[in-house]
C-alpha positions in Angstrom: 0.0 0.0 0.0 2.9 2.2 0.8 4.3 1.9 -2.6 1.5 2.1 -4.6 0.6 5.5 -2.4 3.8 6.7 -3.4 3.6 6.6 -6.9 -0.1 8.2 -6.5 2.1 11.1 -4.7 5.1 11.3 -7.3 2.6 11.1 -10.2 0.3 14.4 -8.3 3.5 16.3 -7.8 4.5 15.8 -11.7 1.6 17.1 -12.9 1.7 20.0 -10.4 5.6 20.9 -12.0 4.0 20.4 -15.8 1.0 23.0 -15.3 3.4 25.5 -13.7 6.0 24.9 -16.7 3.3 25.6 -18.8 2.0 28.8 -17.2 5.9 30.1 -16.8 5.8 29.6 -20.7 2.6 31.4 -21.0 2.9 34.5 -18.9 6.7 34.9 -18.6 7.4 37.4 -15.3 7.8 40.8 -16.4 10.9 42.9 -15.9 11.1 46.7 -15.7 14.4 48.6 -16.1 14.6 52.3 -15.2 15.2 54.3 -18.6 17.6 57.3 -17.8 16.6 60.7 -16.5 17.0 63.2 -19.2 18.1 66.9 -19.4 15.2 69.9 -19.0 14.1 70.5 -22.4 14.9 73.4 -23.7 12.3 76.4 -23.6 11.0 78.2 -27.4 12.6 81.4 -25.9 16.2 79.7 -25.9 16.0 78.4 -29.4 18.3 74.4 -29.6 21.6 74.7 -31.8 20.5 74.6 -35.5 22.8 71.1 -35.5 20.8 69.5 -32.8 18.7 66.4 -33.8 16.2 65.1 -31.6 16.2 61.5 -32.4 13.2 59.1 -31.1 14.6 56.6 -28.4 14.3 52.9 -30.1 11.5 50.5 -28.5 13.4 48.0 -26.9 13.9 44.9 -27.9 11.5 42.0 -26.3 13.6 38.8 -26.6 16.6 41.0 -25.4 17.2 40.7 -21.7 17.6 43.0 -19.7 20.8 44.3 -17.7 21.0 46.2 -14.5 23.7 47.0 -12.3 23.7 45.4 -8.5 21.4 46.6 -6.4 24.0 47.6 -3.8 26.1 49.8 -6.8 25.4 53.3 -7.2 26.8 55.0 -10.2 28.7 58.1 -9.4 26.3 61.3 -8.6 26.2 63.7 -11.6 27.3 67.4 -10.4 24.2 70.2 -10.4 24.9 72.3 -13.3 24.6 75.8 -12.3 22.1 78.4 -12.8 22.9 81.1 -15.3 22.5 83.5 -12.2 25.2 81.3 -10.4 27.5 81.6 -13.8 26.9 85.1 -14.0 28.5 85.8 -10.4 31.2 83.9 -11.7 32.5 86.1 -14.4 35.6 88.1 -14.3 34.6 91.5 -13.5 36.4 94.6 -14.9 36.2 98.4 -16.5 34.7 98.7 -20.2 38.1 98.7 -22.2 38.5 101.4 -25.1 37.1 100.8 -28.8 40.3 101.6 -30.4 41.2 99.7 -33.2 37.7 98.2 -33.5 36.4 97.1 -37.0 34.0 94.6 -38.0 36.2 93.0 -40.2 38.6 91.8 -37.0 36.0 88.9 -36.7 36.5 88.0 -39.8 34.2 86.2 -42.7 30.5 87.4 -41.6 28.0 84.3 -42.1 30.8 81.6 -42.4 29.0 78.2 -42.8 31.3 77.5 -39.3 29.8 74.0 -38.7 30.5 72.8 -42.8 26.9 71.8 -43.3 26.6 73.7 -46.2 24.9 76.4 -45.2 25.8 79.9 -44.0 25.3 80.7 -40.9 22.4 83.5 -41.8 20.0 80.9 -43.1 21.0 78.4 -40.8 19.8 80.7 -38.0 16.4 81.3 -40.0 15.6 78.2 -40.4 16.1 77.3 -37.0 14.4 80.1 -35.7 11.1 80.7 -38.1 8.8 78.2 -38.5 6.6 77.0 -41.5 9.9 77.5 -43.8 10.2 77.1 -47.7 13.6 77.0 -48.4 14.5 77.8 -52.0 14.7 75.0 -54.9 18.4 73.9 -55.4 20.0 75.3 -52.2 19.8 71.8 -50.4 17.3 73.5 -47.5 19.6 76.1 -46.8 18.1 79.3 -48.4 15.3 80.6 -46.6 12.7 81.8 -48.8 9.7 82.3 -46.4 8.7 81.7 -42.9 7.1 83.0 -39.6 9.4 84.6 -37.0 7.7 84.4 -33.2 10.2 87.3 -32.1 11.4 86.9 -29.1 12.3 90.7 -28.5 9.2 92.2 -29.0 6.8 89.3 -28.4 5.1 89.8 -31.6 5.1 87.7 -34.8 6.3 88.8 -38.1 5.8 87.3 -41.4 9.1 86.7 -43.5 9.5 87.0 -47.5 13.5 86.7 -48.7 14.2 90.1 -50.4 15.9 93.7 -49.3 13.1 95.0 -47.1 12.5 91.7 -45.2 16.1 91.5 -44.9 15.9 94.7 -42.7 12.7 94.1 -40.4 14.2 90.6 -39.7 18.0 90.7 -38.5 20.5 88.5 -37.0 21.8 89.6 -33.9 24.6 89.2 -32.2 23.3 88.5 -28.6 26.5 89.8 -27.5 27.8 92.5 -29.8 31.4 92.4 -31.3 31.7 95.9 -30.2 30.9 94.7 -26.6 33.0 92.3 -26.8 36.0 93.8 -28.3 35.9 96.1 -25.2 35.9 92.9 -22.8 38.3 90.4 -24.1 38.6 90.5 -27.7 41.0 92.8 -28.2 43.1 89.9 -26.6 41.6 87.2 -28.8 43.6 85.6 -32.6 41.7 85.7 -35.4 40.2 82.6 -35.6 38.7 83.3 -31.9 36.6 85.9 -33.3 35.4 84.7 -36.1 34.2 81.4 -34.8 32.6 84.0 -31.9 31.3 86.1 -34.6 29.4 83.0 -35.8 28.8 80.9 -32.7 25.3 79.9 -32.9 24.5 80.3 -29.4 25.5 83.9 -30.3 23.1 84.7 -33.1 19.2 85.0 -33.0 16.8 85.7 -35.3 14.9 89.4 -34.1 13.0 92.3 -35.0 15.1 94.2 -37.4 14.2 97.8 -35.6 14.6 96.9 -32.2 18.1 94.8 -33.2 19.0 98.0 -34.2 17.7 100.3 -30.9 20.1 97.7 -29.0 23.1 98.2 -30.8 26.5 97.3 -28.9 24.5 97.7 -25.5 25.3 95.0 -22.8 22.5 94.1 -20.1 23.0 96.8 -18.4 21.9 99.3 -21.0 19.4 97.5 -23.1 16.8 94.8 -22.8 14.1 93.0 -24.8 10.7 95.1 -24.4 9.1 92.0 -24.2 9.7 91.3 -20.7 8.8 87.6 -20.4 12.1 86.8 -22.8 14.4 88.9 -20.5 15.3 86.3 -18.1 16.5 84.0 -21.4 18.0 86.8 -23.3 20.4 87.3 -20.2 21.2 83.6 -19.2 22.0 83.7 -23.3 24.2 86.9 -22.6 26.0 84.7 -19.3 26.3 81.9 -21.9 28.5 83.5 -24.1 30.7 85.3 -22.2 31.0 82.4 -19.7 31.9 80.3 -22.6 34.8 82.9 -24.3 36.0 84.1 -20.9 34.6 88.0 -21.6 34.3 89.9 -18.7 32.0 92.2 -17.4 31.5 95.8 -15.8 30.2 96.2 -12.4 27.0 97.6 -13.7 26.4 95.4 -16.1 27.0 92.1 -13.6 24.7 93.8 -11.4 22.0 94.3 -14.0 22.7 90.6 -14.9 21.7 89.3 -11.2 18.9 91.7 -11.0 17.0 89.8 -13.6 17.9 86.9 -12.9 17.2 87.2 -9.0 13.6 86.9 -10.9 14.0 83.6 -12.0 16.8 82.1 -10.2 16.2 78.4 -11.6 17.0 80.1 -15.4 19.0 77.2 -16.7 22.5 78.4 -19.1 21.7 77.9 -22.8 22.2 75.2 -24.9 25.6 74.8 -26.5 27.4 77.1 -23.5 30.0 76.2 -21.6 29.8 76.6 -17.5 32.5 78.7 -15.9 33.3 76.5 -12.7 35.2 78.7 -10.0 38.8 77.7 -9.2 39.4 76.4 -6.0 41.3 78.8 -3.5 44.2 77.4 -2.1 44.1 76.9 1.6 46.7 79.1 3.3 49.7 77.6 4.6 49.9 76.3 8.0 53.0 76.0 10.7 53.9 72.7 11.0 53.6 72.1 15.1 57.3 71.1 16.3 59.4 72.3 19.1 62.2 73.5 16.6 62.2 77.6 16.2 64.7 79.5 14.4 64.7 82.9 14.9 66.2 84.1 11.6 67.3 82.7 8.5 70.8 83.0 9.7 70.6 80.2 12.4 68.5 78.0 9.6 71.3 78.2 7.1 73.5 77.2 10.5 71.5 74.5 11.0 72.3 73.0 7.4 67.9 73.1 7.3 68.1 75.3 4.7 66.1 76.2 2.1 63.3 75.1 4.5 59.8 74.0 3.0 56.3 74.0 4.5 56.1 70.8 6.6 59.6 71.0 7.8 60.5 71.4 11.6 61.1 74.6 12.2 59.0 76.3 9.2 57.6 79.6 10.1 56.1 82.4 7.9 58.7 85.2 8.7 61.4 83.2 7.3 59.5 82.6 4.0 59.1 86.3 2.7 57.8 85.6 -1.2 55.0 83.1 0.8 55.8 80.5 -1.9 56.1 77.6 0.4 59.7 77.9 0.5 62.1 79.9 3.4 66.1 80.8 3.3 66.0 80.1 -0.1 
């Protein structure tokens, strides 16, 4: 009976094991992975690069299985970047330099096609920045022959037709003007600085041709967009640049800079900018504790301790009168 009950239990527990086999096959168990967390995308007041292509992420692949790191590993914590108002307490302030010597032609070929796409950097601008664009036949999408311009200065749009006339109610400006910038750096700068600056993408933006014009070589602190919802942009764009080509600023204009942004402190820097990250400040030297003195450098050099270097027995400030680290040298 024992046997026969036995094989009654074997044969139950087999057919238990098939069914779940067959259920496992059915409705295999589901795995999640976390898909990474992306940057803040960008608002339609800071326009993307004209080069940037938003690609859609790929559906993953069923039958592919998934990989994930131990649960005990965390990758390495990715630094904050900072605000534009944190950059623009960063930058180097100083007086406005002289124009002498200024001339357009210092920053060399004006429209360049700088990125080699084919395209100059005018109508690379305008068709980033207008929308419903017909490009003209034979140009390979560069030339812009019409669009809509949502401008950004005055908050109003304006139709645009390729010709003369257009040409001058819609502009290209120079977020931060050569002029400004030859009076805050430039003047420093080779040739090949200034004219990728003079067609930096991040630099130039598609505006009202009259108000383009009212701005002129004024910084932040003596012009800004009437429209006042695009100021906040318009600045962190200004912070951008110079952040990126080391430019400097004057005290008023740094000030000017914080006031607006104080307004919207989370303003994030602009696409394509690079963040100025403050150096670190050394930390002063400290006095090694040791029951060694020497009151002059005299009675170090009769010591055979000299030259004597922070750390050392002995080491004070007085006998180390550059402060490089180094005394009765």
């Amino acid at each position: 009976m024992r046997l026969v009950a036995a094989s009654l239990l074997l044969a139950s527990v087999g057919s238990t094991a098939a069914c779940q086999l067959a259920e496992a096959a059915a409705y295999p168990v589901s795995r999640t992975t976390r898909s990474p967390v992306g940057g803040a995308t960008p608002s339609r007041t800071t326009p993307p690069s004209a080069t940037q292509i938003v690609k859609p992420t790929p559906a993953a692949d069923p039958a592919a299985e998934p990989t994930a790191a131990p649960a005990t590993e965390a990758g390495p914590a990715q630094p904050a970047t900072p605000s534009a108002l944190a950059v623009a307490l960063l930058l180097a302030v100083k007086a406005r330099a002289p124009m002498t010597g200024y001339d357009r032609s210092l920053f060399g070929q004006a429209w360049k096609d700088t990125d080699r796409n084919g395209c100059d950097q005018r109508n690379d601008v305008l068709g980033r920045d207008l929308t419903g664009v017909a490009h003209e036949v034979g140009t390979h999408d560069c030339v812009v022959l019409t669009g809509a311009l949502a401008d950004p200065y005055s908050g109003t749009t304006i139709a645009f037709t390729r010709g003369q006339a257009m040409s001058n109610a819609v502009q290209i400006d120079h977020v931060v003007a050569l002029a400004d910038a030859w009076q805050k750096g430039a003047q420093q700068w080779d040739a090949a600085t200034r004219e990728s600056f003079a067609n930096d993408l991040v630099n130039l933006l598609a505006v009202d041709g009259p108000l383009n014009e009212q701005k002129g070589a004024g910084d932040t602190a003596t012009w800004l967009p009437p429209n006042t919802a695009y100021r906040c942009a318009y600045v962190a764009r200004q912070v951008g640049v110079k952040a990126t080509y080391g430019l400097w600023v004057t005290p008023a204009e740094q000030d000017a800079m914080v006031h607006v942004l104080s307004t919207c402190p989370e303003q994030p820097m602009p696409t394509g900018s690079s963040v100025l990250v403050a150096a670190p400040v050394p930390a002063p030297a400290v006095e090694a504790p040791s029951t060694v003195t020497y009151a002059n450098c005299d009675a170090v050099r009769a010591a055979g301790a000299a030259p004597i270097h922070v750390g050392d027995p002995g080491y004070a400030k007085k006998l180390d009168r550059d402060s490089d680290g180094i005394g009765c040298e």
